[in-house]
PyMOL Python script that loads the backbone (N, CA, C, O; Angstrom):
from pymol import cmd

cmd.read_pdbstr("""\
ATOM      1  N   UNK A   1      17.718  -7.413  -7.614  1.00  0.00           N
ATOM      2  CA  UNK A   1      16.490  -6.678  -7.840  1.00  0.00           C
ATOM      3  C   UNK A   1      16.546  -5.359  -7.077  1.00  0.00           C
ATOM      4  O   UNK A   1      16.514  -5.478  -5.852  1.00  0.00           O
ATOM      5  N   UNK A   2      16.615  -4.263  -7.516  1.00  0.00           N
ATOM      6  CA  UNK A   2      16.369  -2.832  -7.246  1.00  0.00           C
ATOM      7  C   UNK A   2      15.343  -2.274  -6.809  1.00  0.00           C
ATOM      8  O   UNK A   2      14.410  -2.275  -7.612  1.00  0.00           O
ATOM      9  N   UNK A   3      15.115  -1.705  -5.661  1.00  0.00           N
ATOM     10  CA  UNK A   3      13.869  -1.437  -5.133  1.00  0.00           C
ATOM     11  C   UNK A   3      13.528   0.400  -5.766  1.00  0.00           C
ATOM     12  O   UNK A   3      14.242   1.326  -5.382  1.00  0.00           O
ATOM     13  N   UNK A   4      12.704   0.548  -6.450  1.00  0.00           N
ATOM     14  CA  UNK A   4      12.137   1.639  -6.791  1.00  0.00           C
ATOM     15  C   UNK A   4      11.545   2.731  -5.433  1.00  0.00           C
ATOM     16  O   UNK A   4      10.690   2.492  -4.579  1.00  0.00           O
ATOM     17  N   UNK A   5      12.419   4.027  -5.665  1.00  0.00           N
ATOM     18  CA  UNK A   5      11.864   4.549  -4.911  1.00  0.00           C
ATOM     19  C   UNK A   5      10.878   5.600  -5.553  1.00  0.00           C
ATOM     20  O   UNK A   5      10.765   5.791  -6.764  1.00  0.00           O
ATOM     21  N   UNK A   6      10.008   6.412  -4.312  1.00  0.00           N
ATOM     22  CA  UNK A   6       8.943   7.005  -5.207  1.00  0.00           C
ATOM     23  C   UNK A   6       9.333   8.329  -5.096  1.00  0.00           C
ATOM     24  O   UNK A   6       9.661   8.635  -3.950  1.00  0.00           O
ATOM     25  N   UNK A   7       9.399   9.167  -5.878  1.00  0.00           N
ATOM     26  CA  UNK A   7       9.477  10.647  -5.726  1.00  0.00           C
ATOM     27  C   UNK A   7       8.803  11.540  -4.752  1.00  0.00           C
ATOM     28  O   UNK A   7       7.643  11.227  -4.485  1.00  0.00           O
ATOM     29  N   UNK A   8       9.335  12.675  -4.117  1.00  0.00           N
ATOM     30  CA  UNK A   8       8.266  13.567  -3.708  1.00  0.00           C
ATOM     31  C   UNK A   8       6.891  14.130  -4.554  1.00  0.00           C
ATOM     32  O   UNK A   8       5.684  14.123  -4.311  1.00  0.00           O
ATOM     33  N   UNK A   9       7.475  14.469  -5.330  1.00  0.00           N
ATOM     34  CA  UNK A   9       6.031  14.214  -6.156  1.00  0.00           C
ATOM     35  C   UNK A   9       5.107  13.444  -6.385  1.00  0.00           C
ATOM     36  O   UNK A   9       3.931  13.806  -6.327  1.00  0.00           O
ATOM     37  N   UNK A  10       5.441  12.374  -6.653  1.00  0.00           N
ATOM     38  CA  UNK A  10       4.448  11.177  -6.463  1.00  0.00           C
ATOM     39  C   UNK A  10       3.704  10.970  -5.193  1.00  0.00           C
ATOM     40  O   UNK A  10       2.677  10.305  -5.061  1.00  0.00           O
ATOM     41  N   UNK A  11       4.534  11.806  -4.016  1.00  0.00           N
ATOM     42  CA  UNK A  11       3.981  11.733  -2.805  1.00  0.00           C
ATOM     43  C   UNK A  11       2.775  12.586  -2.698  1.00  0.00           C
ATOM     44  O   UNK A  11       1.777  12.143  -2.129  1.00  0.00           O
ATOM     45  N   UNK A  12       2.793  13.734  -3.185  1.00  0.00           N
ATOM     46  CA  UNK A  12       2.248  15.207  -3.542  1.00  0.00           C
ATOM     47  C   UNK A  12       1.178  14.953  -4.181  1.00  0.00           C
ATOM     48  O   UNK A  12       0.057  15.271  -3.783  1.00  0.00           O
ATOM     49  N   UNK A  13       1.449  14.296  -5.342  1.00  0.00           N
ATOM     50  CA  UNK A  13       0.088  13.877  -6.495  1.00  0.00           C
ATOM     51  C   UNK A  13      -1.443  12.766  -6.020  1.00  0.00           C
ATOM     52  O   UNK A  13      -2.646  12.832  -6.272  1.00  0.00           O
ATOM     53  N   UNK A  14      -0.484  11.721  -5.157  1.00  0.00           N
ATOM     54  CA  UNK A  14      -1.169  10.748  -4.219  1.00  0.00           C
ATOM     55  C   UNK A  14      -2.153  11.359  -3.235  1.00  0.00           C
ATOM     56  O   UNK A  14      -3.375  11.215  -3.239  1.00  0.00           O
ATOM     57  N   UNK A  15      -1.386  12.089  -2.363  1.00  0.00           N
ATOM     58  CA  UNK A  15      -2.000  12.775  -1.178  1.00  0.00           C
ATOM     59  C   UNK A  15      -2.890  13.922  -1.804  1.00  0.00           C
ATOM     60  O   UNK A  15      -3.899  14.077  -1.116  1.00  0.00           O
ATOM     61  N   UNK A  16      -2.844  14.702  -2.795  1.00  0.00           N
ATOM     62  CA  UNK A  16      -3.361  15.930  -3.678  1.00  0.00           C
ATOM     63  C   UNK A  16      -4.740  15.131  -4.026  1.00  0.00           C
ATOM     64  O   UNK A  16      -5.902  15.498  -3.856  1.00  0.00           O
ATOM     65  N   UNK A  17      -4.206  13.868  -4.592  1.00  0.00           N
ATOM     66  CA  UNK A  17      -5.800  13.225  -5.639  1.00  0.00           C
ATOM     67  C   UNK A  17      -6.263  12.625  -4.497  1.00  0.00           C
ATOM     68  O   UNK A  17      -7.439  12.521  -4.846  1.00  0.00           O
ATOM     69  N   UNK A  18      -6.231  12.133  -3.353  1.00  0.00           N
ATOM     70  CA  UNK A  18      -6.704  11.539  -2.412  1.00  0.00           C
ATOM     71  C   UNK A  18      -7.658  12.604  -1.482  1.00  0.00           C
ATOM     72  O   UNK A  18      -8.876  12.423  -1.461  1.00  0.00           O
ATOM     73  N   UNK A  19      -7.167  13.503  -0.866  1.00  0.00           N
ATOM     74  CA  UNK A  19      -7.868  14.839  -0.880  1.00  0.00           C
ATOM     75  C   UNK A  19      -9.678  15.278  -1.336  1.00  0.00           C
ATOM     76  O   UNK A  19     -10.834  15.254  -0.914  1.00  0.00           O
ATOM     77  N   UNK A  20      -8.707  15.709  -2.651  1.00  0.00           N
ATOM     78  CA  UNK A  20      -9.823  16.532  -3.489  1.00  0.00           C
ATOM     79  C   UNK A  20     -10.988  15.195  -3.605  1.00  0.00           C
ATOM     80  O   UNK A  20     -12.134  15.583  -3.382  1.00  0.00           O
ATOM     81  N   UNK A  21     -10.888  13.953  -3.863  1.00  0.00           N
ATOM     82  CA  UNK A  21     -11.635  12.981  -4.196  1.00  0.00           C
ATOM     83  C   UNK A  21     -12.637  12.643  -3.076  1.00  0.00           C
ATOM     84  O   UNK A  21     -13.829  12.368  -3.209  1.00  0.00           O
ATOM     85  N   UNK A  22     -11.692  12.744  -1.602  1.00  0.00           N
ATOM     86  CA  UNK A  22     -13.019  12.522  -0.347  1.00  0.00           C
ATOM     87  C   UNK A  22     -13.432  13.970  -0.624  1.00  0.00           C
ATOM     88  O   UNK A  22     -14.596  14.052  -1.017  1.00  0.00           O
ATOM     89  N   UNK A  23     -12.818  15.061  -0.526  1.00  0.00           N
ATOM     90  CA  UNK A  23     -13.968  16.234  -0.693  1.00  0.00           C
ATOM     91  C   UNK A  23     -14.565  16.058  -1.752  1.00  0.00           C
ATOM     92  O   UNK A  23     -15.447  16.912  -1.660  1.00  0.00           O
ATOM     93  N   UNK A  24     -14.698  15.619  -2.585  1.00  0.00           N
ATOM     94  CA  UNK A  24     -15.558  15.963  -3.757  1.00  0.00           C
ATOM     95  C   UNK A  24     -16.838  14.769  -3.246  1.00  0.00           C
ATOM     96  O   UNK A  24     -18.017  14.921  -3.566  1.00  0.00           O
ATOM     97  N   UNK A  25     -16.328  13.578  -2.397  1.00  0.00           N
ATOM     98  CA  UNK A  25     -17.192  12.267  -2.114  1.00  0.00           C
ATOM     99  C   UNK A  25     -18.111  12.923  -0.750  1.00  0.00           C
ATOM    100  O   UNK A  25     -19.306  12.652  -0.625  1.00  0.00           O
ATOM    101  N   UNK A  26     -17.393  13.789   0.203  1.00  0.00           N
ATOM    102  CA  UNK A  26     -18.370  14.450   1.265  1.00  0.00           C
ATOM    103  C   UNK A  26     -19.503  15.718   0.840  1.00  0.00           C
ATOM    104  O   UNK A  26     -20.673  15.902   1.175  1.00  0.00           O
ATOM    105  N   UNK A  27     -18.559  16.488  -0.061  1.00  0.00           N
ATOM    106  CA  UNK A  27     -19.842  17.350  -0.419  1.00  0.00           C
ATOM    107  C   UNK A  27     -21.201  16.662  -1.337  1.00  0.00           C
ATOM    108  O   UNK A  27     -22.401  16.846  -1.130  1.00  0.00           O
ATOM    109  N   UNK A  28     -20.629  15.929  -2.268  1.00  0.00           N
ATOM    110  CA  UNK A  28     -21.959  15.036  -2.837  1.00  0.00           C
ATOM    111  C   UNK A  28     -22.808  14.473  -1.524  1.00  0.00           C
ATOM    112  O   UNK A  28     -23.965  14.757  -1.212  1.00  0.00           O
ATOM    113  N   UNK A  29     -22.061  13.762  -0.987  1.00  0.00           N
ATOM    114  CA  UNK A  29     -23.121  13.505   0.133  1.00  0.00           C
ATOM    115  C   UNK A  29     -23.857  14.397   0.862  1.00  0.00           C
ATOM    116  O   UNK A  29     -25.080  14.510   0.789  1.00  0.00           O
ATOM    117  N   UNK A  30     -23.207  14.963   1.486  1.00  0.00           N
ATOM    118  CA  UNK A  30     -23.779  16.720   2.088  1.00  0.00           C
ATOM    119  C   UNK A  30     -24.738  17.849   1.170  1.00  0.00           C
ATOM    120  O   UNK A  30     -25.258  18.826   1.708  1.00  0.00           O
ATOM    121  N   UNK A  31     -24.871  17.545  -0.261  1.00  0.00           N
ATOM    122  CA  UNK A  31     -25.742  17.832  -0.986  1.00  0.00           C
ATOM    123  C   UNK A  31     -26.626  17.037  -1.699  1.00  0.00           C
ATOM    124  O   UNK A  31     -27.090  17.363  -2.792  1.00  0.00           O
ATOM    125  N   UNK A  32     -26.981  15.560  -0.862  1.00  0.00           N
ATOM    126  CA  UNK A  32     -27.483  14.562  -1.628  1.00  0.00           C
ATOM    127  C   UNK A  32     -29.009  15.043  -1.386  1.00  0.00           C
ATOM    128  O   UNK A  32     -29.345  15.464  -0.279  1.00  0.00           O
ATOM    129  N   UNK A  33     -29.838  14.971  -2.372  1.00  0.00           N
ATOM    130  CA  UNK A  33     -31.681  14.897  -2.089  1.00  0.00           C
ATOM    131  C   UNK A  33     -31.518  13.573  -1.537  1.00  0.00           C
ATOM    132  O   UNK A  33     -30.795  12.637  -1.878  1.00  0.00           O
ATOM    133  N   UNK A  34     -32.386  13.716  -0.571  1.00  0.00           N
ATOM    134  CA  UNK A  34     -32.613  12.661   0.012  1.00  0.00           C
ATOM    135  C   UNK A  34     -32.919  12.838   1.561  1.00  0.00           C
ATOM    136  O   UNK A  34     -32.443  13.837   2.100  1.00  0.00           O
ATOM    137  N   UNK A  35     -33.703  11.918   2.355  1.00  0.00           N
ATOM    138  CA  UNK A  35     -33.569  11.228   3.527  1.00  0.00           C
ATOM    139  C   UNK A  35     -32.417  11.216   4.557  1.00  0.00           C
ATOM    140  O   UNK A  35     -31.566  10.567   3.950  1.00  0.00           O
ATOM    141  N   UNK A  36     -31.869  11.551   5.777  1.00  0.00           N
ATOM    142  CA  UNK A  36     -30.735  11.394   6.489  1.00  0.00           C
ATOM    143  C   UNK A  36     -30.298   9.866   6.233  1.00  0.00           C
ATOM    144  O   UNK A  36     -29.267   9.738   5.573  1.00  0.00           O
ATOM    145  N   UNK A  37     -30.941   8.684   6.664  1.00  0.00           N
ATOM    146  CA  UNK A  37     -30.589   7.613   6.419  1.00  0.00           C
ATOM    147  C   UNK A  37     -29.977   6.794   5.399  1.00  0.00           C
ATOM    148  O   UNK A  37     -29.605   5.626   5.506  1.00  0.00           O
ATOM    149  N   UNK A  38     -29.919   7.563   4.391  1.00  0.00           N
ATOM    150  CA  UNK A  38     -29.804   7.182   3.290  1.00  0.00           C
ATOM    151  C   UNK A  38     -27.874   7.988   2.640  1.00  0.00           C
ATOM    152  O   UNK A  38     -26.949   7.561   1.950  1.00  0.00           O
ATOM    153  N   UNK A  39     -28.251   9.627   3.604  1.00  0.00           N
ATOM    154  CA  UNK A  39     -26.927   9.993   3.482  1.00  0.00           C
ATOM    155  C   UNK A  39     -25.924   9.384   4.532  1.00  0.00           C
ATOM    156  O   UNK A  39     -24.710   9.521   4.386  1.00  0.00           O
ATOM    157  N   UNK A  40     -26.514   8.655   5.676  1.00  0.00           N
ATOM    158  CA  UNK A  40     -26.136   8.093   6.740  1.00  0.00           C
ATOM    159  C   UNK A  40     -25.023   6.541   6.266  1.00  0.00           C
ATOM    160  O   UNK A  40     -23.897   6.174   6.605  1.00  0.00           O
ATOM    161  N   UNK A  41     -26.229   5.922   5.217  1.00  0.00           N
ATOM    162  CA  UNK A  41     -25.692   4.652   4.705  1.00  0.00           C
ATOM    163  C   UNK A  41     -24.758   5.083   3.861  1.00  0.00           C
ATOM    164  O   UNK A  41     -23.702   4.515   4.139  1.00  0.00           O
ATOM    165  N   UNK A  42     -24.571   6.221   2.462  1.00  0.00           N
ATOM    166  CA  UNK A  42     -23.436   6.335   1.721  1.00  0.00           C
ATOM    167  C   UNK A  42     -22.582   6.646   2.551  1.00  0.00           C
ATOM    168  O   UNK A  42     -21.553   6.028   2.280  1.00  0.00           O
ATOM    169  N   UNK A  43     -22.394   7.574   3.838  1.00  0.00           N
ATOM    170  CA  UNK A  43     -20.830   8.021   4.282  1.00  0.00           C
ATOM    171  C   UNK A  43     -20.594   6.804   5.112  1.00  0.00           C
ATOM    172  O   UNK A  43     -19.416   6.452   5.156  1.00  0.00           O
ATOM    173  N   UNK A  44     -21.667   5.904   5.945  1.00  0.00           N
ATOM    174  CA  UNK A  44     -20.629   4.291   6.081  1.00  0.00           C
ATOM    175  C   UNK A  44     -20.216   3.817   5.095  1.00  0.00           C
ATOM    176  O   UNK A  44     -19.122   3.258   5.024  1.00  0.00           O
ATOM    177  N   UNK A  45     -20.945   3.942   4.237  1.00  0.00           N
ATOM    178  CA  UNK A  45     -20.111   2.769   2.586  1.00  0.00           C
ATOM    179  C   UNK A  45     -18.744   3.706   2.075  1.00  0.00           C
ATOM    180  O   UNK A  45     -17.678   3.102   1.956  1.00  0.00           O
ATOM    181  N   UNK A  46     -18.787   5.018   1.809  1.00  0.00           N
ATOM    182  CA  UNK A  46     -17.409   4.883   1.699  1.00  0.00           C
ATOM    183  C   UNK A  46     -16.470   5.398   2.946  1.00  0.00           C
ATOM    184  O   UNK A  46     -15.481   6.023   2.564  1.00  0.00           O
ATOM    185  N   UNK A  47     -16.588   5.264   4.215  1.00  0.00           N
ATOM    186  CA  UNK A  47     -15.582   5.226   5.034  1.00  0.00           C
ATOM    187  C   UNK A  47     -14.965   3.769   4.597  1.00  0.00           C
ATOM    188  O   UNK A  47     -13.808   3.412   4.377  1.00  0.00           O
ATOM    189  N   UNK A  48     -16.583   2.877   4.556  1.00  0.00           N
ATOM    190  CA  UNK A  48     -15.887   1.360   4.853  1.00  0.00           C
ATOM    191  C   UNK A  48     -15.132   0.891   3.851  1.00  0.00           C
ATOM    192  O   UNK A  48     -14.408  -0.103   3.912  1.00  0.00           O
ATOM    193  N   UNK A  49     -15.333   1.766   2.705  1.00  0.00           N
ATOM    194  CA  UNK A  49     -14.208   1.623   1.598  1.00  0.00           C
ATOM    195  C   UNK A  49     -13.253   1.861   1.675  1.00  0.00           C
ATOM    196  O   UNK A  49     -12.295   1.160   1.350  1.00  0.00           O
ATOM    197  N   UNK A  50     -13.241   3.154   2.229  1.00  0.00           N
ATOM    198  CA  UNK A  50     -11.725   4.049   2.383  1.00  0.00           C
ATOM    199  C   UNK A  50     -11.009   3.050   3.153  1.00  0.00           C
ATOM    200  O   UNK A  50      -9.997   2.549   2.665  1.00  0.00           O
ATOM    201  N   UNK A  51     -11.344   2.767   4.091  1.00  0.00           N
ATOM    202  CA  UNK A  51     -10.582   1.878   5.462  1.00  0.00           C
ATOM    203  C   UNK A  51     -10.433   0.712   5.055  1.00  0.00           C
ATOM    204  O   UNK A  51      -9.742   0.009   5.792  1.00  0.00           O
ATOM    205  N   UNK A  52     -11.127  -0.112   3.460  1.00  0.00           N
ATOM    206  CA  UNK A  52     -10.580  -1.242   3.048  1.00  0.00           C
ATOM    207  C   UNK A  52      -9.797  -1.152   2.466  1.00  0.00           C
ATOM    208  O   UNK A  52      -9.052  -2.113   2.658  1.00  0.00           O
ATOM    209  N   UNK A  53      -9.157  -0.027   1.243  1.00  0.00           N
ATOM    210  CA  UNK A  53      -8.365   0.426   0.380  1.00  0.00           C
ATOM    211  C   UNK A  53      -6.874   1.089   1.145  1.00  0.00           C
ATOM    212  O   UNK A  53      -5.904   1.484   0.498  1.00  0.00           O
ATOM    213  N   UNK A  54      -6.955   1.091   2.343  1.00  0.00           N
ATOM    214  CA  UNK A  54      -6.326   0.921   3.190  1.00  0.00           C
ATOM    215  C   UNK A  54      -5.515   0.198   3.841  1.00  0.00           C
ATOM    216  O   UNK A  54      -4.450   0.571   4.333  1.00  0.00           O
ATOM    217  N   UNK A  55      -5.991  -0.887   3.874  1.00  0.00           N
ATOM    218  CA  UNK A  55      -5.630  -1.874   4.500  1.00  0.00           C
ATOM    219  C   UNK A  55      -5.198  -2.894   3.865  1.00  0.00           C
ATOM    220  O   UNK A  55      -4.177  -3.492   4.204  1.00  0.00           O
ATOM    221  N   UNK A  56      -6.247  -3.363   2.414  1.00  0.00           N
ATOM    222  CA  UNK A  56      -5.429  -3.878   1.666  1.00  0.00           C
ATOM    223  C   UNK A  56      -4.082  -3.434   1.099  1.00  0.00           C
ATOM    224  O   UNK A  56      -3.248  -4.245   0.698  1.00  0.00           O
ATOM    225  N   UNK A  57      -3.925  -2.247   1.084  1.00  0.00           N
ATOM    226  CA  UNK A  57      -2.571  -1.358   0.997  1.00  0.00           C
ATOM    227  C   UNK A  57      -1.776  -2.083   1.504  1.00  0.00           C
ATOM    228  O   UNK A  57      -1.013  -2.738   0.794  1.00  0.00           O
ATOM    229  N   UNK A  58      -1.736  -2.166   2.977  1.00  0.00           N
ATOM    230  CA  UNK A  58      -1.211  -2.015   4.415  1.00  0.00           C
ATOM    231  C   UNK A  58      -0.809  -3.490   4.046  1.00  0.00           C
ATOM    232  O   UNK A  58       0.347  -3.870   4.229  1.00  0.00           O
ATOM    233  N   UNK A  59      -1.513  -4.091   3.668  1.00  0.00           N
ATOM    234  CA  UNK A  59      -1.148  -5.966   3.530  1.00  0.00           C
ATOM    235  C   UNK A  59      -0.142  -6.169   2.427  1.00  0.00           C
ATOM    236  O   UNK A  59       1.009  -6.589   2.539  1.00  0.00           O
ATOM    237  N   UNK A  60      -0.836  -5.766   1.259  1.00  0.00           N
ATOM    238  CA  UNK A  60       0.395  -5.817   0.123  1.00  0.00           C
ATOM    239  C   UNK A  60       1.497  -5.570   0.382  1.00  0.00           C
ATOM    240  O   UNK A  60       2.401  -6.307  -0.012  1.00  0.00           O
ATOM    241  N   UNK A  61       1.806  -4.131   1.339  1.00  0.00           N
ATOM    242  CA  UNK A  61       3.271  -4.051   1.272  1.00  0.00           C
ATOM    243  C   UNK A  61       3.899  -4.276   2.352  1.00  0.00           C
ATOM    244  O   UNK A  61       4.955  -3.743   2.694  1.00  0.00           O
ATOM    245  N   UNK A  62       3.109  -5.294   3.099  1.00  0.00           N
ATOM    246  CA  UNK A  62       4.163  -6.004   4.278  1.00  0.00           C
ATOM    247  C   UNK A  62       4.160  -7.466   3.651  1.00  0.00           C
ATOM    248  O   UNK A  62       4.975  -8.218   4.185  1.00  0.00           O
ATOM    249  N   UNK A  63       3.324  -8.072   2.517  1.00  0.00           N
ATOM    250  CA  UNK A  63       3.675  -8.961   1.842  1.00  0.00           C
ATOM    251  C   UNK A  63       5.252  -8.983   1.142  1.00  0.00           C
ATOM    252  O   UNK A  63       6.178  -9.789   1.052  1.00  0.00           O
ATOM    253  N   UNK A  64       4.910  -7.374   0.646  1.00  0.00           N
ATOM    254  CA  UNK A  64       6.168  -7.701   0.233  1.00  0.00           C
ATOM    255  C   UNK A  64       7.153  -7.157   0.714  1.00  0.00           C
ATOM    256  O   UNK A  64       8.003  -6.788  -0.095  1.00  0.00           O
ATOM    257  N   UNK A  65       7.330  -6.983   1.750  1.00  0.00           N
ATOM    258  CA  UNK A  65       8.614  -6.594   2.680  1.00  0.00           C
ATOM    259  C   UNK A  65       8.909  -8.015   3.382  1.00  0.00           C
ATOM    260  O   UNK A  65      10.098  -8.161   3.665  1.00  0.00           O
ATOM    261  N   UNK A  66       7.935  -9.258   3.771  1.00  0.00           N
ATOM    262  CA  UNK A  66       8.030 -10.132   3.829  1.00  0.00           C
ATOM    263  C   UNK A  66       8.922 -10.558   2.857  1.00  0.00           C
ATOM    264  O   UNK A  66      10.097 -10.465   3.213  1.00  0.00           O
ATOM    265  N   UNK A  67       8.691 -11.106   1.465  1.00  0.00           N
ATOM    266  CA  UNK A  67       9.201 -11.806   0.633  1.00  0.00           C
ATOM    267  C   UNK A  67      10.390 -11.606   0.698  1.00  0.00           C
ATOM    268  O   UNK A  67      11.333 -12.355   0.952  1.00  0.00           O
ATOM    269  N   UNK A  68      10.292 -10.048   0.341  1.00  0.00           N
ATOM    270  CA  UNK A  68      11.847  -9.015  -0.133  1.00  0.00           C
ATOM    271  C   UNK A  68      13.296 -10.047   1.164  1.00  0.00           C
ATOM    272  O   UNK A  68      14.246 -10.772   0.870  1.00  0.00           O
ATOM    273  N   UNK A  69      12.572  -9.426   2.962  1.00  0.00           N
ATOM    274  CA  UNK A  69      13.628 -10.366   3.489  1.00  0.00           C
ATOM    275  C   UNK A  69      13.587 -11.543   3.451  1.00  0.00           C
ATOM    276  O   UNK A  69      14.642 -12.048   3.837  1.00  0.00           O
ATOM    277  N   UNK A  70      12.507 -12.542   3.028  1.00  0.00           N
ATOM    278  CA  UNK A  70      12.778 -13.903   3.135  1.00  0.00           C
ATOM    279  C   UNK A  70      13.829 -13.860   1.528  1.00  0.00           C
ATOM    280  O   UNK A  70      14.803 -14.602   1.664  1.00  0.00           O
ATOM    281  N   UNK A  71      13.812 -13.568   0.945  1.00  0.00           N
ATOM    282  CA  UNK A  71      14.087 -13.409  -0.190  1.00  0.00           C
ATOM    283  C   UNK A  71      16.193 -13.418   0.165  1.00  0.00           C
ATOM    284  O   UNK A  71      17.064 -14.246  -0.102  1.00  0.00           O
ATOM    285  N   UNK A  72      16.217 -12.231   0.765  1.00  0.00           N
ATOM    286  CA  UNK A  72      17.264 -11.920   1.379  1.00  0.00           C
ATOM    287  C   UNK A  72      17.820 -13.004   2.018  1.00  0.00           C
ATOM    288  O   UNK A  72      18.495 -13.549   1.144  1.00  0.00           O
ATOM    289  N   UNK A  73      17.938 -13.696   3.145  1.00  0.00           N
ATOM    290  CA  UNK A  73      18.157 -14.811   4.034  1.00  0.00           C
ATOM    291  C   UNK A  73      18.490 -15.891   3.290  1.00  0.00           C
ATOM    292  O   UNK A  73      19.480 -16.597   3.481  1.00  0.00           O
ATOM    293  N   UNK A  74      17.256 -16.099   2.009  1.00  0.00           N
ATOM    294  CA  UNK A  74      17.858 -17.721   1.250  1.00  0.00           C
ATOM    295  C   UNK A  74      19.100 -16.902   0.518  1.00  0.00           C
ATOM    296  O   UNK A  74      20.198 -17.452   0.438  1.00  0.00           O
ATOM    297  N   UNK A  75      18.902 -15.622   0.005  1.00  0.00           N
ATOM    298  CA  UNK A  75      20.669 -15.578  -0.474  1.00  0.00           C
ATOM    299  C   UNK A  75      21.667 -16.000   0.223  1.00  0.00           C
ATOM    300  O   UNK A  75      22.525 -16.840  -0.046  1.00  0.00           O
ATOM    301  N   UNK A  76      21.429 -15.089   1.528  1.00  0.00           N
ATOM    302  CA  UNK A  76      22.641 -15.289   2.434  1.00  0.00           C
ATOM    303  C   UNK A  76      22.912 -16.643   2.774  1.00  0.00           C
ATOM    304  O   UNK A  76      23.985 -17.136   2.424  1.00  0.00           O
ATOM    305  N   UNK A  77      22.361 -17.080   3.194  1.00  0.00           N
ATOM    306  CA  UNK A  77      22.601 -18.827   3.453  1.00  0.00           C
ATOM    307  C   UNK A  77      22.812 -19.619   2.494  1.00  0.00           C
ATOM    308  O   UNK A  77      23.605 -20.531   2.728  1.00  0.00           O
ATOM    309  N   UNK A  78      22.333 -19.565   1.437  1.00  0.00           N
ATOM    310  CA  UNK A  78      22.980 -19.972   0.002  1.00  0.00           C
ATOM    311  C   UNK A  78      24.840 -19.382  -0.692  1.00  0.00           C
ATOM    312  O   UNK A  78      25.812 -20.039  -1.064  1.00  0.00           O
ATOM    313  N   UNK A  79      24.574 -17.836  -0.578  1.00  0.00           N
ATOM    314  CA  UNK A  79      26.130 -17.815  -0.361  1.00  0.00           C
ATOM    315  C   UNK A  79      27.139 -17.935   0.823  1.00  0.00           C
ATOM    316  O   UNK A  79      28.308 -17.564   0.720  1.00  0.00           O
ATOM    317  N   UNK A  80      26.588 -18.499   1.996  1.00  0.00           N
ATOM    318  CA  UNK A  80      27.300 -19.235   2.748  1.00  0.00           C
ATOM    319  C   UNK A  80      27.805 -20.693   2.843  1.00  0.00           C
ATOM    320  O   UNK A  80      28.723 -21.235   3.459  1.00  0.00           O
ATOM    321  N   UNK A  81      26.685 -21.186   1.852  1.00  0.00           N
ATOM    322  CA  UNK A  81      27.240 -22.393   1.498  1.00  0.00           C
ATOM    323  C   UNK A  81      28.252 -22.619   0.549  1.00  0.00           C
ATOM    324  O   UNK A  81      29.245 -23.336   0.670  1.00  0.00           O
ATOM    325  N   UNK A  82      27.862 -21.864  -0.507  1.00  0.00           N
ATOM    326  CA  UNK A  82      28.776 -21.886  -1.625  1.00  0.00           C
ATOM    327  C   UNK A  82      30.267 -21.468  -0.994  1.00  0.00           C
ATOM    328  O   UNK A  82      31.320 -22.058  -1.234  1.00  0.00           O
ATOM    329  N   UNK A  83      30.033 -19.875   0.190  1.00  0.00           N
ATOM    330  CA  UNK A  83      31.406 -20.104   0.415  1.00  0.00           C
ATOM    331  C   UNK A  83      32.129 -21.244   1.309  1.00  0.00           C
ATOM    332  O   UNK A  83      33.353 -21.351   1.385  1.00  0.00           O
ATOM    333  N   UNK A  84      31.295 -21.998   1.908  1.00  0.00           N
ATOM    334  CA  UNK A  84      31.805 -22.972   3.038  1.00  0.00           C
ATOM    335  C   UNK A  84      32.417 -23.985   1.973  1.00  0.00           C
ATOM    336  O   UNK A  84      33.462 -24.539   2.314  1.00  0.00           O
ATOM    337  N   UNK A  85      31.929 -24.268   0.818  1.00  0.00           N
ATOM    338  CA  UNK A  85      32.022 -25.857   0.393  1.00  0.00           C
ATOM    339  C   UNK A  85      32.535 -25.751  -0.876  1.00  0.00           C
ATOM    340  O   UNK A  85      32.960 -26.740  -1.473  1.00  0.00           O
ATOM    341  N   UNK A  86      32.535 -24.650  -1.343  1.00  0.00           N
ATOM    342  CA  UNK A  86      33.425 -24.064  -3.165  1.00  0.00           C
ATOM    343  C   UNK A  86      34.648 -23.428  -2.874  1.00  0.00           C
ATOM    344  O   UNK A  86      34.838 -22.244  -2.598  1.00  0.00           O
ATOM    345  N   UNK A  87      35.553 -24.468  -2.978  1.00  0.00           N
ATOM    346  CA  UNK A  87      37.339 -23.623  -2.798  1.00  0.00           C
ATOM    347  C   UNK A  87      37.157 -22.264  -4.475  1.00  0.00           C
ATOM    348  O   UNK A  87      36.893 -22.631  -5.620  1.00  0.00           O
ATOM    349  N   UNK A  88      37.380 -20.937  -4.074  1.00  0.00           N
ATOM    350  CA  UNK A  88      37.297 -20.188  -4.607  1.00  0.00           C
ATOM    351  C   UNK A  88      38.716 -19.626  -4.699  1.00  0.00           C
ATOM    352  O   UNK A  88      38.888 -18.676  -5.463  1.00  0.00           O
ATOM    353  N   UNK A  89      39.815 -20.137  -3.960  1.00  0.00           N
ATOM    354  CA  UNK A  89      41.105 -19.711  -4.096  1.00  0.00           C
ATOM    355  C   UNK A  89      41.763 -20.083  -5.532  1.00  0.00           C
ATOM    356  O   UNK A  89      42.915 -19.676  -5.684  1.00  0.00           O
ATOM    357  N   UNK A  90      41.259 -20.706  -6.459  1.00  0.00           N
ATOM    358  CA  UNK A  90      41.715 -21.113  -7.699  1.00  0.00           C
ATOM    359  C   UNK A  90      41.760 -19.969  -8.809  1.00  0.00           C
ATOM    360  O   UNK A  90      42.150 -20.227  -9.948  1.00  0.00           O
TER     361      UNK A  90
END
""", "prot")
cmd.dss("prot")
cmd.show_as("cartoon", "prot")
cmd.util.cbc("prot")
cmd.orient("prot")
């Protein structure tokens, strides 16, 4: 299995749309009618988003950096058996 790498661009496009999207999410707030409390509660709700979308990130891909080496190890020990116990000189 081949691990996909991501382009600089893809890096560019990520970080670019990530950007413009909290600015576009702070100025709405910063121009909301309304009450302070109320602009108070939307910028906790989406920090507390941002910082979940985050993190679940952060989990997925040590899930799978997990797997990837456990993944790794049963090879190796599997083709250590095969070479310990399969005469391959034939």
């Amino acid at each position: 299995m081949e691990s996909s790498k991501n382009t600089p661009a893809f890096y560019f496009l990520a970080w670019i749309s990530f950007l413009i999207s909290s600015f576009g999410v702070v100025l709405g707030i910063v121009f909301m009618e309304g009450v302070w409390f109320a602009k108070a509660f939307f910028t906790m709700a989406y920090l507390f988003s941002l910082s979940s979308c985050f993190m679940v990130a952060k989990v997925v891909r040590d899930k799978q950096e997990e797997e990837s080496l456990t993944n790794k190890i049963e090879k190796a020990k599997t083709q250590h058996l095969i070479n310990k116990y399969v005469d391959t000189s034939e």
